[in-house]
N, C-alpha and C positions, 0 to 999 in steps of 0.2 A: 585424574588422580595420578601421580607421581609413581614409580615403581615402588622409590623405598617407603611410602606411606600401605602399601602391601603385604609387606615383608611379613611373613607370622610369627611374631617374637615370641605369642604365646609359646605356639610348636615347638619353635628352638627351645627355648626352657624349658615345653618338658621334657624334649630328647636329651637336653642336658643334666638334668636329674636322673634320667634315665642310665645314661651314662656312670655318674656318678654312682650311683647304685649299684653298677657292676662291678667296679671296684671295691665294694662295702663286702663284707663275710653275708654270705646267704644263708647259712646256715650250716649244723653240723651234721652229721653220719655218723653213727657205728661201724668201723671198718667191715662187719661184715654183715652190712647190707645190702641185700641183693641189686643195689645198682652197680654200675661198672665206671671208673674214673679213668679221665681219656688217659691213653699211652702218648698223646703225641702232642705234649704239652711238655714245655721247656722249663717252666715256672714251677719250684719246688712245692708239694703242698704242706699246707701246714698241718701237724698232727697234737694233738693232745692224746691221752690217755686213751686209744682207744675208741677214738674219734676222728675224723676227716672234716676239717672247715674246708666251706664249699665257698666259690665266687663265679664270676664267669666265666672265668678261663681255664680251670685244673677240672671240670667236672661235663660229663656228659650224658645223655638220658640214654639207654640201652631197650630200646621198644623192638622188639620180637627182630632182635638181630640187628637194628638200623639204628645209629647212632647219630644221635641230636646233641651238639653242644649246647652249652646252655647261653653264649654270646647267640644263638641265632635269635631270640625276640630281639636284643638289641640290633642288629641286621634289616631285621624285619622293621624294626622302627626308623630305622636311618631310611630306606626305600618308603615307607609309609610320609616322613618327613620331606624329604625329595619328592612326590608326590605334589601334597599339598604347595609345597614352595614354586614348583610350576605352574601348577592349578591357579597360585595367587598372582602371578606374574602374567598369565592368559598363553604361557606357550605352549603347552601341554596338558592333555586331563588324563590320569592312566584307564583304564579300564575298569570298570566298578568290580566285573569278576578277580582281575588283579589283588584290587587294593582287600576289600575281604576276605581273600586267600590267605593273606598274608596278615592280616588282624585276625582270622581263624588261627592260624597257628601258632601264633604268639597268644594268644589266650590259653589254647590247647597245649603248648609247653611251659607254658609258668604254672595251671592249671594240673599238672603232671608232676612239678617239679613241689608244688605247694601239696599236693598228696604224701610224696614219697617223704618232705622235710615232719606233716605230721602222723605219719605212720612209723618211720623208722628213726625220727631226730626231733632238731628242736630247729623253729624258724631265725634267721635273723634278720637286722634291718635290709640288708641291701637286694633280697626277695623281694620285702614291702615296700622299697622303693621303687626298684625296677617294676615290677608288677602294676604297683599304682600309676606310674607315670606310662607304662604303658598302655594301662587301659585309659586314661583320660585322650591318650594319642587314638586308640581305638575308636572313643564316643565321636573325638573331633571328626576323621575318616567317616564314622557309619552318622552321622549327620548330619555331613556332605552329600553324601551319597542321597540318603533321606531327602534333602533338600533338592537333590538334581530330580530324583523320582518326583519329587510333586511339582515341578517347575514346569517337565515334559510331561504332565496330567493338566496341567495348565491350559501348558499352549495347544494338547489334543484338543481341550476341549474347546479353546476358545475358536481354536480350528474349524472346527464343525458348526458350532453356533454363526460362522461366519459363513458357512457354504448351507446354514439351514434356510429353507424356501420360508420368507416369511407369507405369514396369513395376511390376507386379504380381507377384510369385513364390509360389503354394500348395507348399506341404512337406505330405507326409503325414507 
């Protein structure tokens, strides 16, 4: 099989939706909701009446002091996508705890981000894109992984069946 018949065009399409998404309005805010919008963003944001439209780059999650932009799921999906792109290519497989990690917290910050838009705002597309497109990047990842799990239950088993003592049966 050729490299470029490997290539995972799905993946890239979604990380490219994914993308796209980032740049789509996520949603709006009440200026005075208790989240905190990063200071160290260069990009003016937009305001409406008393409102904050959010995207990926003017907004950041504020969890008990620790400051999560909201580009890191897209981060986390570029390394998730580099991932699999090696994976497909046979030169590399990350770490199964790795890749998890890192689909945990991009679930866990959109997840976070999709609470705070319906408690204190209203949602917008580019949430439900990046969101969706991340989690389809998630399924591909956790059923990879899935499928390496049953592959190595596989060959344990077939292992043993190969080192098991067969029976003997005499017939008079």
């Amino acid at each position: 099989m050729s490299p470029s018949s490997r290539v995972p065009y799905g993946v890239l399409l979604t990380y490219a939706g994914q993308v796209a998404g980032a740049f789509m309005t996520w949603g709006s805010l009440p200026t005075d909701a208790r989240l905190s919008t990063s200071l160290r963003t260069m990009l003016p944001i937009p305001m409406r009446e008393g409102t904050i439209d959010i995207t990926s780059w003017n907004f950041d999650i504020n969890l008990c002091g620790v400051l999560f932009p909201n580009w890191g799921p897209l981060l986390a999906g570029l390394f998730l996508v580099a991932f699999l792109a090696l994976r497909s290519f046979g030169l590399w497989t990350a770490p199964k705890l790795v890749s998890g990690a890192l689909v945990g917290y991009g679930l866990i910050h959109l997840g976070l981000l999709g609470a705070a838009f319906v408690d204190y705002g209203e949602v917008g597309a580019g949430c439900l894109v990046s969101s969706g497109c991340f989690l389809m990047l998630s399924c591909t990842t956790g059923w990879g992984i899935v499928l390496d799990v049953r592959r190595h239950l596989d060959e344990v088993h077939a292992a043993k069946a190969a080192h098991r003592p067969q029976r003997v049966t005499y017939s008079r």
